[in-house]
PLY file of the C-alpha trace (Angstrom):
ply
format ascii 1.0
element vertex 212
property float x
property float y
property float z
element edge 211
property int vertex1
property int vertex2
end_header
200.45 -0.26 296.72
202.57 0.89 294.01
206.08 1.51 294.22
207.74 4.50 294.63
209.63 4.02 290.99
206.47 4.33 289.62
205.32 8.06 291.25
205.47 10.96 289.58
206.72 13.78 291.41
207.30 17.63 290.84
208.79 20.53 293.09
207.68 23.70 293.37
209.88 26.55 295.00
209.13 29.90 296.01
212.32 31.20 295.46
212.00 31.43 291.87
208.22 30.50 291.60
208.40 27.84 288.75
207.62 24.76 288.38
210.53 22.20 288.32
211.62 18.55 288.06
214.53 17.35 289.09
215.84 13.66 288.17
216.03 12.46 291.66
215.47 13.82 294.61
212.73 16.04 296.19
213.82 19.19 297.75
212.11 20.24 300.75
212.15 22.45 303.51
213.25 25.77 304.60
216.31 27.71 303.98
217.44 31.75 303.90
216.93 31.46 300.04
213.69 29.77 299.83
210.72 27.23 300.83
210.64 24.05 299.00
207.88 21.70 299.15
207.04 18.66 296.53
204.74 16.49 295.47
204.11 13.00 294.98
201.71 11.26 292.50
201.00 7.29 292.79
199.20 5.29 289.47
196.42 3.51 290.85
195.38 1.97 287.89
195.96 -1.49 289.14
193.34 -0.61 291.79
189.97 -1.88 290.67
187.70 1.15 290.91
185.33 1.28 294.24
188.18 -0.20 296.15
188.01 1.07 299.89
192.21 1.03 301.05
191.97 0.59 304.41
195.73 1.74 305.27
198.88 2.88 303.27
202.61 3.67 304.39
204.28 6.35 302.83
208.43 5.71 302.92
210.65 8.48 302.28
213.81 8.77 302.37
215.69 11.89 303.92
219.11 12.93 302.73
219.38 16.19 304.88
221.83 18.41 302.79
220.22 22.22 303.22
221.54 22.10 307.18
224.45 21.44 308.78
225.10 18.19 311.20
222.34 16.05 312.52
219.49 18.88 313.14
216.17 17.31 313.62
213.67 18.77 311.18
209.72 17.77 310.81
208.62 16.66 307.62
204.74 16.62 307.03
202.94 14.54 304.40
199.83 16.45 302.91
196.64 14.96 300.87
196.56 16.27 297.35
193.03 18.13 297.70
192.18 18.40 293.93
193.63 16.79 291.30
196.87 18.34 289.72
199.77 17.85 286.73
203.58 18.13 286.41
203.01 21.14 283.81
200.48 22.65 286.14
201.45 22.49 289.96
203.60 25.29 290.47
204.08 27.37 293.97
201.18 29.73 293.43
198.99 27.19 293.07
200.28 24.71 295.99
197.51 26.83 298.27
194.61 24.91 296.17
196.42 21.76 296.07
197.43 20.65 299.61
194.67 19.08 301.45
194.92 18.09 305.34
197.72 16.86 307.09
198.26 12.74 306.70
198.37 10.76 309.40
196.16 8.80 311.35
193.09 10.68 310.54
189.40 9.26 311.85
186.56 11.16 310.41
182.89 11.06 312.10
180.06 12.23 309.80
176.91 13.63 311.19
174.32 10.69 312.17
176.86 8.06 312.96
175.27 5.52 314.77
177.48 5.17 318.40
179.89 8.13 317.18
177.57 10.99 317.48
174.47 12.53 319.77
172.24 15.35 319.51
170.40 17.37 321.77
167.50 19.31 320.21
166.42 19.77 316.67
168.77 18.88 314.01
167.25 18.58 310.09
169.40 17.77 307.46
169.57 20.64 304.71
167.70 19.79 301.54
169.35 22.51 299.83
171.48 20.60 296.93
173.60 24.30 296.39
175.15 23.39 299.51
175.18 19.73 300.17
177.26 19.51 297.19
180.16 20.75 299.29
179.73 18.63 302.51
180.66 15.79 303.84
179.13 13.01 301.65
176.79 15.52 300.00
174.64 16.01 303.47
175.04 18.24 307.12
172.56 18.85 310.14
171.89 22.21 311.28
170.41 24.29 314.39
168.76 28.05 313.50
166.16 27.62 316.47
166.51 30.00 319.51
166.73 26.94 322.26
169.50 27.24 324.43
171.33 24.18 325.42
170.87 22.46 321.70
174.39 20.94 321.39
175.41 17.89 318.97
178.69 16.14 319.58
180.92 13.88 317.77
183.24 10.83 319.32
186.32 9.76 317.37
186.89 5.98 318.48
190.81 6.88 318.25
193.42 3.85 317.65
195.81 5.28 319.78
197.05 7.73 322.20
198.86 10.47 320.41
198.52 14.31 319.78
195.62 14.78 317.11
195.12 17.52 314.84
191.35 18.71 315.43
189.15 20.02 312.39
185.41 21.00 311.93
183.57 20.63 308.76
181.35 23.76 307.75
179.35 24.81 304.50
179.47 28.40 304.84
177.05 30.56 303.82
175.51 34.51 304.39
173.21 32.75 307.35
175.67 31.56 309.63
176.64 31.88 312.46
179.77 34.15 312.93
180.76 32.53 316.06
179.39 28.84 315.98
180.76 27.30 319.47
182.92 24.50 319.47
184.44 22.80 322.30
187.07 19.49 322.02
187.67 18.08 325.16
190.82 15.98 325.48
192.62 14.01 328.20
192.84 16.79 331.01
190.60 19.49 329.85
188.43 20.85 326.94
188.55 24.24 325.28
186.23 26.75 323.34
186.79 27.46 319.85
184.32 30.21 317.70
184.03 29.75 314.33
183.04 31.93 311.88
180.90 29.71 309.41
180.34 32.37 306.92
184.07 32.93 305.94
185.16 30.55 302.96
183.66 28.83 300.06
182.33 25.48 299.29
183.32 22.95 301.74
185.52 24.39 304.44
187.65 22.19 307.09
188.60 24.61 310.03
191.33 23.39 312.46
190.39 23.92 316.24
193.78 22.77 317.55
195.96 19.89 318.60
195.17 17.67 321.38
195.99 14.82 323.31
194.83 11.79 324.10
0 1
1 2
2 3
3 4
4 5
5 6
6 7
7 8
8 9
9 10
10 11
11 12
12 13
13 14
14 15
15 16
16 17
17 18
18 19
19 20
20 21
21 22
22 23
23 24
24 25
25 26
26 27
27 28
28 29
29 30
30 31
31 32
32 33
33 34
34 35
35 36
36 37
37 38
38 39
39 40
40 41
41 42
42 43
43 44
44 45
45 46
46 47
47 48
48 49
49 50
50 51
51 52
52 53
53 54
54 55
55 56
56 57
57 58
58 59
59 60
60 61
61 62
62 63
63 64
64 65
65 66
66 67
67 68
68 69
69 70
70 71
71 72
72 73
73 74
74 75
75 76
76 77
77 78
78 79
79 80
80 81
81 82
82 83
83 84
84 85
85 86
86 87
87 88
88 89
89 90
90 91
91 92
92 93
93 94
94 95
95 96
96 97
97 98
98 99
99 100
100 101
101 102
102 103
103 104
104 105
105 106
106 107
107 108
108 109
109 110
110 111
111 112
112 113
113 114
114 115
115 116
116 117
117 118
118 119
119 120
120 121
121 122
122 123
123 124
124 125
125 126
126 127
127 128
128 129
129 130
130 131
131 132
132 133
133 134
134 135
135 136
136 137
137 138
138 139
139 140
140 141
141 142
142 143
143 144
144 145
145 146
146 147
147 148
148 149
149 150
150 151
151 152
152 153
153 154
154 155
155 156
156 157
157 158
158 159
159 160
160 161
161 162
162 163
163 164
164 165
165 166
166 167
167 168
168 169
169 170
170 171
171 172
172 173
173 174
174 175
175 176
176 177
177 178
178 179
179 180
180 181
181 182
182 183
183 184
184 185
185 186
186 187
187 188
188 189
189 190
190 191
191 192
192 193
193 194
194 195
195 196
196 197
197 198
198 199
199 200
200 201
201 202
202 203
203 204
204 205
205 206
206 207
207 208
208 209
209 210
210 211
């Protein structure tokens, strides 16, 4: 992967609102004059395109000066969720730009072989206005009046650890406004209702964080 000499990075603050660059270092974080959050850009052009990266570390280093002592303060790492510029990327914009939490992230699309089972009728939507936004361009859906239709989807997680849960959804005026999830985790499970009509495009809706 490419070094970090070679990023190109930008801050954006919403003290003051603009758009700034700083030689060095990266503010971020919270103080009683402002948020602070910044972003990182890597060149991939040594890459060959179609290249599947399996894993990548991310090494920062932390010189906490905005606190006092040896406070401990959680940094998150973000993916850039539409492409962005120096000149551009300011704080009012930063909604648009920042993507899921990094991490160890699995994803598990509908029809996974061994990942995924369904109960009842599921058709895949051939309507290309809205496969456009999901998941690699394709969803299942349910709109009969069966009860008991359920599908479920099984992460095969690399380790145990406290996992941020999210649900993919195309919304749209048909949905339902109260779409029943339920994540069960080691020593329970829980309900979560979605609304799958609020949003645009492709929408990833976070259900909680779990254990396991």
């Amino acid at each position: 992967m490419p070094s970090r000499a070679g990023s190109r990075r930008t801050k954006a603050s919403r003290a003051d609102r603009r758009n700034r660059r700083p030689a060095v270092l990266r503010a971020v974080g919270n103080t009683s004059t402002g948020v602070s959050r910044a972003l990182l850009k890597f060149p991939l052009t040594g890459v060959p395109a179609g290249t599947k990266v399996d894993s990548a570390d991310l090494r920062l280093y932390y010189d906490q000066t905005h606190t006092a002592g040896d406070t401990e303060v959680r940094l998150e790492a973000h993916r850039a969720a539409q492409a962005w510029t120096e000149d551009q990327a300011t704080w009012n914009s930063a909604n648009a730009i920042t993507g899921e939490l990094s991490g160890t992230a699995v994803v598990v699309d509908d029809g996974e072989t061994g990942r995924t089972a369904a109960v009842g009728a599921w058709p895949a939507s051939g309507n290309t206005a809205y496969t456009q936004y999901a998941v690699d361009q394709d969803y299942l859906h349910n709109k009969d009046s069966v009860a008991g239709d359920t599908y479920t989807w099984q992460p095969n997680l690399p380790e145990d650890g406290t996992y941020q849960v999210e649900a993919h959804y195309v919304p749209a005026s048909d949905r339902a406004t109260s779409a029943p999830y339920t994540v069960t985790y080691n020593g329970g499970s829980k309900a979560y209702p979605v609304d799958q009509q609020a949003g645009t495009g492709g929408v990833w809706k976070t259900l909680g964080s779990r254990v396991e």
